[in-house]
C-alpha positions as CSV (number, residue, x, y, z in Angstrom):
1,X,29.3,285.1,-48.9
2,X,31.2,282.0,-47.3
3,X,35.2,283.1,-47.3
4,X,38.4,280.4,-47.2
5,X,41.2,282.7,-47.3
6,X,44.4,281.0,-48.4
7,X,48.0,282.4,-48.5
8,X,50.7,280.9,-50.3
9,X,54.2,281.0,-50.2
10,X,54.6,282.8,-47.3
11,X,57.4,284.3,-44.7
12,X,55.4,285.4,-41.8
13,X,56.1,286.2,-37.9
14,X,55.6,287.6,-34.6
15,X,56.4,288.4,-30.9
16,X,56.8,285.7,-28.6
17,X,55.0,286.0,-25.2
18,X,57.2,285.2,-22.7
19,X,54.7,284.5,-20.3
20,X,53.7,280.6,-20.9
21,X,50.3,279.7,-20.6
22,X,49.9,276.1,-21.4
23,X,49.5,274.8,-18.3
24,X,50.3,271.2,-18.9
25,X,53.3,272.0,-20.3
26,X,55.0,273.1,-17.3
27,X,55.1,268.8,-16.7
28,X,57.6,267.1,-19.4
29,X,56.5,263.4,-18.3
30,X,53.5,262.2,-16.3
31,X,53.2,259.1,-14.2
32,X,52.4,256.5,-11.3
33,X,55.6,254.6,-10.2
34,X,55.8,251.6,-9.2
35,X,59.5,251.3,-8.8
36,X,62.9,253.5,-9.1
37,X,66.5,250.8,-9.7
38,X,69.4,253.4,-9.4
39,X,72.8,252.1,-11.5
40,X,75.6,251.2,-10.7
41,X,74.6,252.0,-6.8
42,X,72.1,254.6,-4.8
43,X,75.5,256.6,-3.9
44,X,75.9,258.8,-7.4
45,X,74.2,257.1,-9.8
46,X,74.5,257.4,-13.3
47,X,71.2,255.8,-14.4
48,X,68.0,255.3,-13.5
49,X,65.3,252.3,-14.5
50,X,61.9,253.5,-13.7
51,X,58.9,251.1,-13.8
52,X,55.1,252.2,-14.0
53,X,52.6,254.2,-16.4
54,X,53.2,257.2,-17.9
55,X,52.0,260.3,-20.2
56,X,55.0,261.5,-22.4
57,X,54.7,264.4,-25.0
58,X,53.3,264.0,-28.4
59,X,56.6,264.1,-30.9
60,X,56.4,267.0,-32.5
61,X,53.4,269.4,-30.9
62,X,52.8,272.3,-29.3
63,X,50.9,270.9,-25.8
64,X,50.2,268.1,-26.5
65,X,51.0,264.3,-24.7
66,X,50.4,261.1,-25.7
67,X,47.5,258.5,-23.9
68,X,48.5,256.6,-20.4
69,X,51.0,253.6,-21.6
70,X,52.6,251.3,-19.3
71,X,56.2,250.0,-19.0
72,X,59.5,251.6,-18.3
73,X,61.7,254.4,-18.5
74,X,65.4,254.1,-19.0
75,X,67.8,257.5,-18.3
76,X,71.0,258.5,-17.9
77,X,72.4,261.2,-15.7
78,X,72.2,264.6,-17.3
79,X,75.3,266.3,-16.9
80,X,74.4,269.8,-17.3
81,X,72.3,268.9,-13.9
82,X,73.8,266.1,-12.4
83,X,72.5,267.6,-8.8
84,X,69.0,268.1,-10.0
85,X,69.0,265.2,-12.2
86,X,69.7,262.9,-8.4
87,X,67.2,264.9,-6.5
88,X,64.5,264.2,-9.1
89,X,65.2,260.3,-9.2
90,X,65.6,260.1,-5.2
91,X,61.9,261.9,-5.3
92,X,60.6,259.9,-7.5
93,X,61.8,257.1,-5.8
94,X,60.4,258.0,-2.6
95,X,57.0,258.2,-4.5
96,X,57.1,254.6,-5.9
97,X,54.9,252.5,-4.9
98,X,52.2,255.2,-3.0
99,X,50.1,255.6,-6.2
100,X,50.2,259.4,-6.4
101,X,50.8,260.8,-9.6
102,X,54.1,263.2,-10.4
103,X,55.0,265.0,-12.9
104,X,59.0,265.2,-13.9
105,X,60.9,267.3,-16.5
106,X,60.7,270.3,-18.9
107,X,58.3,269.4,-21.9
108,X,60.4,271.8,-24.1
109,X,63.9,270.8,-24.8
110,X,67.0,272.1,-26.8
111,X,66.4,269.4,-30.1
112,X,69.9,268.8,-30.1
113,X,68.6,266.7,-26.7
114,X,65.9,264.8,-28.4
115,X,65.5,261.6,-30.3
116,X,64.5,264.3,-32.7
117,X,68.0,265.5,-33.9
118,X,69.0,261.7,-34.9
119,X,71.4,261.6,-38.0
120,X,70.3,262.3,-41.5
121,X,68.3,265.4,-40.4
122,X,70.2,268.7,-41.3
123,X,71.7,270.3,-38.2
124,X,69.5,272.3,-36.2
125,X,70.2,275.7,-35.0
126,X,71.7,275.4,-31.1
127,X,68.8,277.8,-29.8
128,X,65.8,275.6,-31.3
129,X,63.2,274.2,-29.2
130,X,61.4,270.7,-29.4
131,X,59.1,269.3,-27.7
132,X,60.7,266.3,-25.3
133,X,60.6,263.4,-27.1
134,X,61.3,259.9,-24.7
135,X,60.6,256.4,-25.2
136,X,58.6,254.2,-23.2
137,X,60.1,250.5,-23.2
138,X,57.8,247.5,-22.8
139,X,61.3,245.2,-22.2
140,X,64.0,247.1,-19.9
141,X,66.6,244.1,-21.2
142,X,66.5,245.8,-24.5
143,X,66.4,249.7,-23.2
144,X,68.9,252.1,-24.1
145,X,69.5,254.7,-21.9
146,X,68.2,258.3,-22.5
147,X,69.8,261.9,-21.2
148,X,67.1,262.9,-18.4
149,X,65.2,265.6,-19.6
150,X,66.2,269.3,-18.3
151,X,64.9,268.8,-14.8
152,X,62.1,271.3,-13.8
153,X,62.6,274.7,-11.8
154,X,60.1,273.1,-9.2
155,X,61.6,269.4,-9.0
156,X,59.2,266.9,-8.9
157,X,55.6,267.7,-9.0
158,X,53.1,266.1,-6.9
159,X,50.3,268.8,-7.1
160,X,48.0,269.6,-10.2
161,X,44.8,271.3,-9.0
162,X,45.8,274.3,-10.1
163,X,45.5,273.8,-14.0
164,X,41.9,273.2,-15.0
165,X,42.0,275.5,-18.1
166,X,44.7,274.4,-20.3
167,X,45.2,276.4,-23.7
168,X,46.4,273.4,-26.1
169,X,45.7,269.4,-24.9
170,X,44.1,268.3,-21.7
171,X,44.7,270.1,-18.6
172,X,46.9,268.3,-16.1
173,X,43.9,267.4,-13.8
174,X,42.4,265.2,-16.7
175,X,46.0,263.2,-17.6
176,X,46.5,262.8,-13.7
177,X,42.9,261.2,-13.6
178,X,43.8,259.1,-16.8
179,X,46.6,258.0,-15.1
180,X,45.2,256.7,-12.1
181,X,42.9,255.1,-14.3
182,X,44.9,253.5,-16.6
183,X,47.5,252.5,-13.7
184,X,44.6,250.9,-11.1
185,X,41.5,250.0,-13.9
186,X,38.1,250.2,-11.5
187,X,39.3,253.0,-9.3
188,X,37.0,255.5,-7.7
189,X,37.7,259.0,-8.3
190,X,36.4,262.3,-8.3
191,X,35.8,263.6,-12.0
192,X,37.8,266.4,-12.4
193,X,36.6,270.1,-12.2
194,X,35.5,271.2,-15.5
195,X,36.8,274.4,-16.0
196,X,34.5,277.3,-16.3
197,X,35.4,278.9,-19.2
198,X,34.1,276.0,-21.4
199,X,31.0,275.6,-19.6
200,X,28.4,275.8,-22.4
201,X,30.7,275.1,-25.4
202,X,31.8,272.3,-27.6
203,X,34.5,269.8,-26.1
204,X,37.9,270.7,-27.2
205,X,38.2,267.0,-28.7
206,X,35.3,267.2,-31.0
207,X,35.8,270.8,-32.2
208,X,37.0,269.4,-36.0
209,X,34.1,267.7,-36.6
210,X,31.7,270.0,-35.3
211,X,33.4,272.6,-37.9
212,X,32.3,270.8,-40.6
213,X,28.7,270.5,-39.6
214,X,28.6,274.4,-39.0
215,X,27.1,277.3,-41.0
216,X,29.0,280.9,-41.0
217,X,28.5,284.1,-39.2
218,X,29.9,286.0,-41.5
219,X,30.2,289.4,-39.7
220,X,31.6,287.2,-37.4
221,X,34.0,284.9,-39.2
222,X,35.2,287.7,-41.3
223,X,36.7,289.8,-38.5
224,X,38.0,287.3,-36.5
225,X,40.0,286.0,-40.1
226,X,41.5,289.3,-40.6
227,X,42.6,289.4,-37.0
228,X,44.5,286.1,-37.4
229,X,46.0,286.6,-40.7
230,X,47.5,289.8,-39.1
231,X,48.5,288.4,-35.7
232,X,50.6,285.8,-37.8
233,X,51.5,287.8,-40.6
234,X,53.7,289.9,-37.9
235,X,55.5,286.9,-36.1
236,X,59.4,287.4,-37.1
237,X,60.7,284.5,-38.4
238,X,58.1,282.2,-39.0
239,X,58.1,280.4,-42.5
240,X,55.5,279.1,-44.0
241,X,54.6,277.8,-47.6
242,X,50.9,277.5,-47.0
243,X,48.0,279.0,-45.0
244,X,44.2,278.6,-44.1
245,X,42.2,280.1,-42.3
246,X,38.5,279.8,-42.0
247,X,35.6,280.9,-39.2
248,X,32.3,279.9,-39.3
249,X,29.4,280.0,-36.8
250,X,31.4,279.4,-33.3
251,X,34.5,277.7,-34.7
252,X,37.6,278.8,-36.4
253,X,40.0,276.3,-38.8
254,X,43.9,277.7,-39.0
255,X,45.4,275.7,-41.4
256,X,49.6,275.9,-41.5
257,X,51.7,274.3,-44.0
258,X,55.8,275.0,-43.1
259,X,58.3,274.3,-45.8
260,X,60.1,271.3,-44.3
261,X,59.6,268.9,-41.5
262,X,63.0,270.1,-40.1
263,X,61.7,273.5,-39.6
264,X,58.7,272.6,-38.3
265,X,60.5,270.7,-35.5
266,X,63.1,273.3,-34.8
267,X,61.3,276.5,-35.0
268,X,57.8,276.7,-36.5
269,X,55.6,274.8,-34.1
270,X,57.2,277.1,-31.3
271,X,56.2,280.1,-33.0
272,X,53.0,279.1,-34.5
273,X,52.0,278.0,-30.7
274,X,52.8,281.0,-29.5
275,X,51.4,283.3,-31.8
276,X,48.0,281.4,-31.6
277,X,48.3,281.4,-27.7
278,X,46.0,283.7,-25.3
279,X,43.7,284.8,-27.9
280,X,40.9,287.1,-25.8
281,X,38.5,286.0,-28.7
282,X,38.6,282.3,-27.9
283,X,37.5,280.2,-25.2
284,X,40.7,278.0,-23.5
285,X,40.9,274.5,-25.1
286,X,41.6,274.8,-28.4
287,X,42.4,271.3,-30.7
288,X,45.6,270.4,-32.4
289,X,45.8,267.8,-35.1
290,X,49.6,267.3,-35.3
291,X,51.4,266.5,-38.6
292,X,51.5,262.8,-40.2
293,X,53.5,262.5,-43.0
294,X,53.4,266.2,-44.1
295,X,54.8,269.3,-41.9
296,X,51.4,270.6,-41.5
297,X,49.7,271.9,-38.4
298,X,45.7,272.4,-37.9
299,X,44.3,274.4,-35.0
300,X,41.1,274.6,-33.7
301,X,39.4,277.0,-32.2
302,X,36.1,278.8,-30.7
303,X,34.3,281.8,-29.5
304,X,34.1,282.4,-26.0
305,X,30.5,283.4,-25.3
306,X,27.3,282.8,-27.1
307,X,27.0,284.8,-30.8
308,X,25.1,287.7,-30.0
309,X,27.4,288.7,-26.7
310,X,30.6,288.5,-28.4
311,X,32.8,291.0,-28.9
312,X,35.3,290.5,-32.1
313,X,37.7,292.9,-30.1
């Protein structure tokens, strides 16, 4: 028998890991520079105009970061790094111009920090999380300044061969080949590695549509369902006023409604992400369709190996 199972109205939770393993996400803001004007003067600066093509986060996601787009990037000093905050801008400086690609920044950030928290929106609880959310300006005569996002443990970042496998989104191997591509259109480059987990299974950006076209396992299905419904039913403090969730042959549908867009932002994508993260069931690469208009979340997800080897352990 084919099984949706829906929960409504619900007040569910679970342990965070502290270990983070979407990959990607250790990079805030992705890009090529062309050029770095420090205000008022190189000696202290308070501001920094960057020029070139970059990959910021997707607004309100777990992982996720928006195509290659080029134009500029407009910050002010963060004062809760001032020192770091230099360092960064002198580094990217020194890697205007060469054409390597750099990542900069923390991709989570307190949402008081974020063009998230502007006013109208209820406050937001000091210790809440948001993905960083900056603005890419195609006129730097009209660009506002922006606090620099918290500046990363490891400074700039210049080397990404290392994450092939990301959990949520594209690995930073693929956005650092986008990049190169968007930023010099006709270049020759190596494809990037494919990692080998997915070898053999459905492309992480066409999961959604291949669910639809899928029949049900339902010995399957029906385990792997119970497992998730219990995974987030014990996640402390996560709120939700509606849940799917639905397996079929290879593919699994999670289906999260949260009762306003505010908590969503501030607290429910960060737990949702993290309960759904480093599932031994499911191969890496997993697809998120962020929300639109309602604070919904859909997750994709699917088996590691073929039908009749896995294990629903």
């Amino acid at each position: 028998m084919r099984v949706a199972i829906v929960l409504v109205v619900l007040c569910l939770g679970f342990g965070l890991f502290t270990r983070q393993s979407i990959a990607s996400t250790r990079v805030g803001i992705y890009a090529i520079i062309d050029e770095v004007t420090l205000e008022p003067s190189d000696y202290e600066p308070e501001k920094a105009l960057i020029s070139g093509v970059f990959v910021v986060p997707e607004p309100i996601s777990s992982g996720l970061h928006r195509p290659p787009l080029r134009g500029y990037l407009y910050f002010s000093l963060n004062h809760d790094a001032p020192n770091s905050t230099r360092a960064d801008w002198e580094a990217l400086r020194e890697a205007a111009g060469t054409g390597r690609v750099v990542g900069f920044g923390q991709y989570w950030m307190s949402c008081a920090n974020t063009r998230l928290a502007h006013p109208g929106l209820p406050e937001l609880p000091p210790h809440a999380n948001c993905s960083l959310e900056v603005r890419v300006h195609s006129d730097p005569s009209l660009a506002t300044p922006e606090p620099y996002p918290a500046p990363s443990v490891e400074g700039v970042i210049t080397e990404f061969n290392d994450d092939t496998c990301a959990r949520f989104g594209e690995p930073s191997v693929r956005i650092a080949f986008a990049l190169r591509a968007a930023h010099s259109p006709g270049i020759v480059q190596d494809e990037p590695p494919v990692c080998a987990q997915q070898i053999g299974l459905i492309s992480s950006s066409s999961l959604d549509s291949a669910f639809v076209t899928q029949t049900r396992d339902p010995d399957w299905a029906e385990a792997i369902e119970t497992q998730l419904l219990r995974r987030l039913a014990e996640v402390p403090d996560l709120e939700l006023s509606g849940l799917g969730v639905e397996c079929r042959d290879t593919i699994c549908h999670i289906h999260l409604v949260f009762p306003t867009k505010e908590y969503q932002e501030a607290t429910g994508n960060r737990l949702a992400a993290n309960a759904l993260n480093e599932l031994p069931v499911f191969a890496p690469g997993g697809k998120i369709i962020p929300p639109e208009d309602e604070p919904t979340m859909d997750y994709y997800f699917q088996r590691r190996r073929a039908p009749s080897s896995e294990s629903t352990q």
